[in-house]
C-alpha positions as CSV (number, residue, x, y, z in Angstrom):
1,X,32.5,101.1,-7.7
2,X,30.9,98.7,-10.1
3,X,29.6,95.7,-7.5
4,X,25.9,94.9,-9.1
5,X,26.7,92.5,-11.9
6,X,25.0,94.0,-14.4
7,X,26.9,97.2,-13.9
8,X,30.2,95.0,-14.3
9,X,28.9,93.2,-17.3
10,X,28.7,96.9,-18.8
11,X,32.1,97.8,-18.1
12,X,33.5,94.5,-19.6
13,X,31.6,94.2,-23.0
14,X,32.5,97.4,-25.1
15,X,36.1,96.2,-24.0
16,X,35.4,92.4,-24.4
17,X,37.8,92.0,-27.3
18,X,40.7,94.7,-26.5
19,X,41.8,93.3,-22.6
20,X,42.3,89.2,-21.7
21,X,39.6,89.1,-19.1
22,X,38.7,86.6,-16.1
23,X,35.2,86.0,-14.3
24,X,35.7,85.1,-10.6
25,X,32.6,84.0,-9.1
26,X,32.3,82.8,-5.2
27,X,31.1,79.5,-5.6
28,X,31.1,77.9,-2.0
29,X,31.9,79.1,2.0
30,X,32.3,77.3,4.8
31,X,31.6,79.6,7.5
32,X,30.7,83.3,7.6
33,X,31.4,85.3,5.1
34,X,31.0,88.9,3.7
35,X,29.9,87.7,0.3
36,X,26.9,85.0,-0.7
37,X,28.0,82.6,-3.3
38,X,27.0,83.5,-6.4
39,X,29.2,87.0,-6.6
40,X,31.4,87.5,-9.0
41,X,34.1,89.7,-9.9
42,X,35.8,90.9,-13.3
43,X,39.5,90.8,-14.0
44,X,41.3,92.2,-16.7
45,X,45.1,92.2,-17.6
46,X,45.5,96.2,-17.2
47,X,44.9,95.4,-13.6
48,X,40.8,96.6,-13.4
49,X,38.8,94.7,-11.4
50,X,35.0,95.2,-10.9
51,X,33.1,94.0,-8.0
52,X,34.0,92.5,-4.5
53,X,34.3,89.0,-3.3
54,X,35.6,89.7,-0.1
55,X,35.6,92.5,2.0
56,X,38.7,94.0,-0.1
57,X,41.1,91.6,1.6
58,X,41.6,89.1,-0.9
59,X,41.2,90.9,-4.2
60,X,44.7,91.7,-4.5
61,X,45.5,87.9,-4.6
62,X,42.5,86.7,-6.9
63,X,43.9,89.3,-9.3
64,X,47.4,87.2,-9.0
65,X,45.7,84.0,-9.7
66,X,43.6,85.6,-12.3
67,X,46.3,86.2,-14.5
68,X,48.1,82.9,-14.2
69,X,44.3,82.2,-16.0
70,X,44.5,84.6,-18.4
71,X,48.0,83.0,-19.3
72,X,47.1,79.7,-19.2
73,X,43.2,79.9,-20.7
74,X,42.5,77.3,-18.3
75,X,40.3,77.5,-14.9
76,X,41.6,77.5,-11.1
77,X,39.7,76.7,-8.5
78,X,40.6,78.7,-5.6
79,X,40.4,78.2,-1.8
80,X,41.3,80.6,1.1
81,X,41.1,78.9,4.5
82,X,41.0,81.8,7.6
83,X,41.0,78.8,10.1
84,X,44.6,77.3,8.4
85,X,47.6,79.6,10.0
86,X,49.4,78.4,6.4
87,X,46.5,80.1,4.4
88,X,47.2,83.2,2.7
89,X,43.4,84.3,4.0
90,X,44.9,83.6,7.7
91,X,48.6,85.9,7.2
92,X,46.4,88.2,5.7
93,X,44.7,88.5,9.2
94,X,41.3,88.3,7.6
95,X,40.0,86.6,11.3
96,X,36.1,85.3,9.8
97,X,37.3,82.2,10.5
98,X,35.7,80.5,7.1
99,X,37.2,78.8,4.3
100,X,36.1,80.8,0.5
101,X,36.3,78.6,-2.3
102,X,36.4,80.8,-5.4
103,X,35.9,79.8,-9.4
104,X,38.2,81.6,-12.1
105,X,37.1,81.4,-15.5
106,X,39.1,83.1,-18.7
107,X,36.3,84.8,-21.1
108,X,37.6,84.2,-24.5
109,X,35.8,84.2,-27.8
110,X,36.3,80.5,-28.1
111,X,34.0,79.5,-24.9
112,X,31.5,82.3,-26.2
113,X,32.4,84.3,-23.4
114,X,31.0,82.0,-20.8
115,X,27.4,83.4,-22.4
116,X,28.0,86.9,-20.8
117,X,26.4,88.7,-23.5
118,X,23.2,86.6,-23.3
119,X,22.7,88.0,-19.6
120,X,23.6,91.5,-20.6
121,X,20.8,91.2,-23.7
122,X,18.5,89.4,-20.6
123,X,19.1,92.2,-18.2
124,X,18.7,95.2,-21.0
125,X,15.1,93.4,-21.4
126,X,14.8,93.2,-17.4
127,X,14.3,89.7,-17.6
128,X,15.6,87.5,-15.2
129,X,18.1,84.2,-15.7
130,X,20.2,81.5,-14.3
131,X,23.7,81.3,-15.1
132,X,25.0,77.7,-14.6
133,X,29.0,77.6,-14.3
134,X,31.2,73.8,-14.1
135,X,32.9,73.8,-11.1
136,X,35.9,73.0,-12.9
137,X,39.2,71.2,-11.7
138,X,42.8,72.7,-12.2
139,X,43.6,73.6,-15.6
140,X,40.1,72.3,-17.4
141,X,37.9,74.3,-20.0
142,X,35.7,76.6,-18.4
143,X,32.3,75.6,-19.2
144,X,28.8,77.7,-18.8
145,X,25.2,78.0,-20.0
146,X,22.6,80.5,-19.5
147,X,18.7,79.1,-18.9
148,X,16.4,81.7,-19.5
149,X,12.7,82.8,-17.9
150,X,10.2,80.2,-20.4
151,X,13.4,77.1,-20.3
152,X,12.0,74.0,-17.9
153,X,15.3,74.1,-16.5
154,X,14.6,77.4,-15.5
155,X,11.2,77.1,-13.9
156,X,12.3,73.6,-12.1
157,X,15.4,75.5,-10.7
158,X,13.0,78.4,-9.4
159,X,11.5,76.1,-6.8
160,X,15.1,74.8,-5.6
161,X,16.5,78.1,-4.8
162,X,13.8,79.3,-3.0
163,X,14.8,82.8,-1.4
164,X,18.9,81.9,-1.8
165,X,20.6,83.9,-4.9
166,X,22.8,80.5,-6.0
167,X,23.1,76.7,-5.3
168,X,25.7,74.1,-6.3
169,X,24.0,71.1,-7.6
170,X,25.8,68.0,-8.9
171,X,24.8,66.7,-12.5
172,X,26.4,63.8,-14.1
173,X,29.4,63.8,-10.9
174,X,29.9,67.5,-11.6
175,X,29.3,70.3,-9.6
176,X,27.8,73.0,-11.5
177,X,27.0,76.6,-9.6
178,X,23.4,77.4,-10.6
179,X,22.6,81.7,-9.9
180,X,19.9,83.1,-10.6
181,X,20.9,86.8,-12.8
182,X,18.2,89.6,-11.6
183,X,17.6,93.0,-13.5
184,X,18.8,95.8,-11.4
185,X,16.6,97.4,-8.8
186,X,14.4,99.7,-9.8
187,X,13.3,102.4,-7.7
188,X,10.9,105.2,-8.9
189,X,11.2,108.4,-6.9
190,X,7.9,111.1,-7.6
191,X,9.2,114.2,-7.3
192,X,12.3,116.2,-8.2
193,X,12.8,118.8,-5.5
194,X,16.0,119.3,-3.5
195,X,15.2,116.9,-1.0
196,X,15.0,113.9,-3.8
197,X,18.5,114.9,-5.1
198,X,20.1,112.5,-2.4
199,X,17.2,110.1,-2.6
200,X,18.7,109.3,-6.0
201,X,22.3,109.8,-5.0
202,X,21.8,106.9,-2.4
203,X,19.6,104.8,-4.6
204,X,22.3,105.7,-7.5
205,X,25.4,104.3,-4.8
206,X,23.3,100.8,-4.2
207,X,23.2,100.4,-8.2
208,X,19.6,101.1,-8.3
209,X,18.1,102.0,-11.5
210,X,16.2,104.9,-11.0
211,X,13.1,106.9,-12.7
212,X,12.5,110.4,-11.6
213,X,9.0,111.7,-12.4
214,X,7.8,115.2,-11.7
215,X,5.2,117.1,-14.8
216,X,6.6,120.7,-13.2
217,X,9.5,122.4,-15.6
218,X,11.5,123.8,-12.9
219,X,11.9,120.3,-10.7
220,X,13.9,117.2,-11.9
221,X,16.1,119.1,-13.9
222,X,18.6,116.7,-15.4
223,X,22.0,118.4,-14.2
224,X,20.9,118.0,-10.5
225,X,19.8,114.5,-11.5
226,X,22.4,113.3,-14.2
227,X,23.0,110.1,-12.8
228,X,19.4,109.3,-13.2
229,X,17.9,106.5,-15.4
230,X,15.0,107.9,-16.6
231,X,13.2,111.2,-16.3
232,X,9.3,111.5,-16.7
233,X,7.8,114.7,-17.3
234,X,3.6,112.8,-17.4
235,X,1.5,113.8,-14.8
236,X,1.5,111.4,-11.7
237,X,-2.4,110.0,-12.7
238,X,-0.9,108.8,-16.3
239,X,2.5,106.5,-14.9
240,X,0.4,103.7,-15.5
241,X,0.5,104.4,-19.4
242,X,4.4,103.9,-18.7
243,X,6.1,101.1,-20.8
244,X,8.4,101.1,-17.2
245,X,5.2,101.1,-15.2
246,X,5.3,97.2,-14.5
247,X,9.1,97.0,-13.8
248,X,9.4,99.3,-10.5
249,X,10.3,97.6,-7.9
250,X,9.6,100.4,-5.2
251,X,8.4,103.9,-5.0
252,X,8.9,107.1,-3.3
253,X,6.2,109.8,-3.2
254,X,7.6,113.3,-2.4
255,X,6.3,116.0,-4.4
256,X,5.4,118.2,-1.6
257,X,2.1,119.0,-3.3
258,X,-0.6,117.0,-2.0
259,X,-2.8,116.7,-5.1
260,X,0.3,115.4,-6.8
261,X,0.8,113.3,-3.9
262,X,-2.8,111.9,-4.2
263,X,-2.8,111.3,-8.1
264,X,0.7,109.4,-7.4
265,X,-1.2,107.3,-5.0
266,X,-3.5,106.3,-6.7
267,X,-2.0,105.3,-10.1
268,X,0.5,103.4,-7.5
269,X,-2.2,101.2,-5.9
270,X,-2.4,99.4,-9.7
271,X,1.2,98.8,-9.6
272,X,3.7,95.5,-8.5
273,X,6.3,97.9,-6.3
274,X,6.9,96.0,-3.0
275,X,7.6,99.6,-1.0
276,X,5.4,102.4,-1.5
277,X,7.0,105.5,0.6
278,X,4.4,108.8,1.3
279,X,7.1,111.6,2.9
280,X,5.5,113.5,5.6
281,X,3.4,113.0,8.9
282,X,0.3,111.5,9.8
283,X,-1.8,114.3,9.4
284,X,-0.3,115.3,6.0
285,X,-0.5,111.9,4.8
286,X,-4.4,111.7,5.9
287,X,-5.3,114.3,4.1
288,X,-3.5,113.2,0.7
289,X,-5.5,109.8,1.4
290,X,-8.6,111.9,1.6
291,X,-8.2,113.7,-1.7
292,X,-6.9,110.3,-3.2
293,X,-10.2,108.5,-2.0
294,X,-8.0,105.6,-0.6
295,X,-9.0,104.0,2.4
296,X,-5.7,103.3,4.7
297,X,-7.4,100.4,5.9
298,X,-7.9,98.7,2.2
299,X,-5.1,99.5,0.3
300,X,-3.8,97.2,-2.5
301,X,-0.1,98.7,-2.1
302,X,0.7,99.3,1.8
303,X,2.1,102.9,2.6
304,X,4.5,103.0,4.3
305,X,3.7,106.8,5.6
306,X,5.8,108.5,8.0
307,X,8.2,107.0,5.4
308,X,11.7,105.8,7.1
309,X,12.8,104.5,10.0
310,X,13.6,106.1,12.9
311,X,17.1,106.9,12.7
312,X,17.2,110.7,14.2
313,X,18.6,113.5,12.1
314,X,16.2,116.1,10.1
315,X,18.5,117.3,7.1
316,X,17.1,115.5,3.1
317,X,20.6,113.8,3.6
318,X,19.2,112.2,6.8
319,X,15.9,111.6,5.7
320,X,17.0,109.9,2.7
321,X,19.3,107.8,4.0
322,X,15.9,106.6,6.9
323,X,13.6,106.1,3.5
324,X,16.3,103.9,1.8
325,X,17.3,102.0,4.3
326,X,13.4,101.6,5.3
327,X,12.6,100.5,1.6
328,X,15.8,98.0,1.5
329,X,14.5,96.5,4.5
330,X,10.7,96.0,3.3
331,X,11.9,94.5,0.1
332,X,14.7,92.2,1.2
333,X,11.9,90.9,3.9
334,X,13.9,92.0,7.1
335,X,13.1,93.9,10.1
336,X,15.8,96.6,10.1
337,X,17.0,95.3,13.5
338,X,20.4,96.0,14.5
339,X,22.5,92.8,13.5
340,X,24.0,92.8,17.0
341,X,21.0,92.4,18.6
342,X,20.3,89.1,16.6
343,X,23.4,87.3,17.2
């Protein structure tokens, strides 16, 4: 699966030149919906796609209408109604109710590729951006720019979006789909032991990038981590001499040593990450306080020690899945409640 846009933008650029390709990006709902606008999806006329619109229920047709664009070189503008018993969305028995109004664009050298590889060259720099897209009617040029981190456009459209991912905005009597392009997120996991190995498989699934760092030669091993981003081999204390050290997002402490533990900690409370995980119980993770010389009660970076929530199970496969879905939480600014129990 290739859902995080940066994975797909991956995917589509060594082949760029050798396949007729189409973006579809989710540009407007009406109603619930499984996706946010702002997804998008890749087509390609060998029948690939990467990414999700939908739930899976409508990527069959979007690949139909993709390749009536790939034909034509011109965008559709596509719309499935769930409320209209005519709609294709409604005989499909989707049921959400919502109308999807979804953007095809053909990528050709001509339009510059809609400015794809200026996001890929953005995201390899983990910087973020805003991709801007014409809403464009039947059978008109596709049109798109990129505004980049120091553009005005850029900062003014910061404050507009707010916490949402995208926003139509109407410039000159045309819509244009404004979405703000993040880096992947990055996830740094201390400690390669057994019980890390689905830690990263988890992170790995979600499209995290991931840095494993453990100074011992007989953990993080690179065959029982090969789908890891990037393995350190510095002692916990020196991370912060990291060039990745200011890009991690969140962190996991789990060396099962506890003056490794501390070190990690410590360099940790100098970092940006938004989740700082400790594995282990109270009184463990009192004593790795005490040798860190970190008061719980002033911390720069909370830890979130217990780490995980309280899902049951005892197996690293369980306890991974408690840590992740903890750190997801904290990060996306949620309380982990069950969704039936908000409606």
């Amino acid at each position: 699966m290739f859902n995080q846009f940066s994975q797909q933008l991956k995917q589509w650029h060594p082949k760029r030149d050798e396949q007729k390709w189409v973006l579809g990006t989710l540009y407007k709902i009406d109603g619930p919906s499984y996706r946010s606008p702002g997804a998008m999806m890749l087509f390609n006329d060998a029948g690939e796609q990467f990414g999700l619109l939908s739930g899976g229920c409508l990527e069959a047709d979007i690949q139909k209408k993709a390749s009536q664009v790939m034909r034509s070189q011109r965008s559709m503008a596509v719309c499935y109604d769930a409320s209209d018993e005519a709609d294709m969305s409604f005989l499909l028995g989707i049921g959400c109710g919502s109308a999807i109004h979804i953007l095809l664009q053909p990528l050709t050298t001509e339009n510059n590729y809609l400015q794809l590889p200026v996001i890929l060259d953005a995201l390899a720099n983990r910087q973020t951006c805003m991709f801007v897209q014409k809403v464009t009617e039947q059978g008109e040029v596709a049109e798109a720019e990129v505004w980049l981190k120091d553009s005005v456009n850029y900062r003014d459209m910061t404050g507009q979006l707010g916490r949402k991912n995208a926003q139509l905005t109407q410039v000159s009597s045309h819509s244009w789909l404004v979405t703000a392009i993040k880096p992947p997120f990055h996830l740094l996991i201390v400690g390669g032991g057994i019980d890390a190995r689905p830690l990263a498989s988890l992170a790995t699934a979600l499209g995290w990038e991931i840095t494993l760092c453990d100074p011992r030669p007989a953990n993080a091993r690179r065959e029982h981590f090969m789908r890891v981003t990037t393995i350190l081999r510095c002692p916990p204390l020196a991370l912060v001499k990291e060039p990745l050290f200011d890009h991690f997002d969140a962190a996991i402490v789990i060396t099962h040593n506890l003056q490794l533990d501390a070190d990690a900690l410590v360099a940790l409370q100098t970092s940006a990450v938004k989740y700082l995980g400790l594995l282990g119980p109270i009184v463990r993770k009192d004593k790795v306080l005490g040798l860190a010389g970190l008061d719980k009660d002033n911390l720069s970076v909370p830890i979130a020690g217990p780490a995980g929530l309280s899902l049951g199970g005892e197996l690293p496969e369980d306890i991974a899945l408690s840590i992740i879905a903890e750190c997801q939480a904290v990060v996306n600014r949620t309380d982990a409640k069950s969704i039936s129990n908000l409606l």
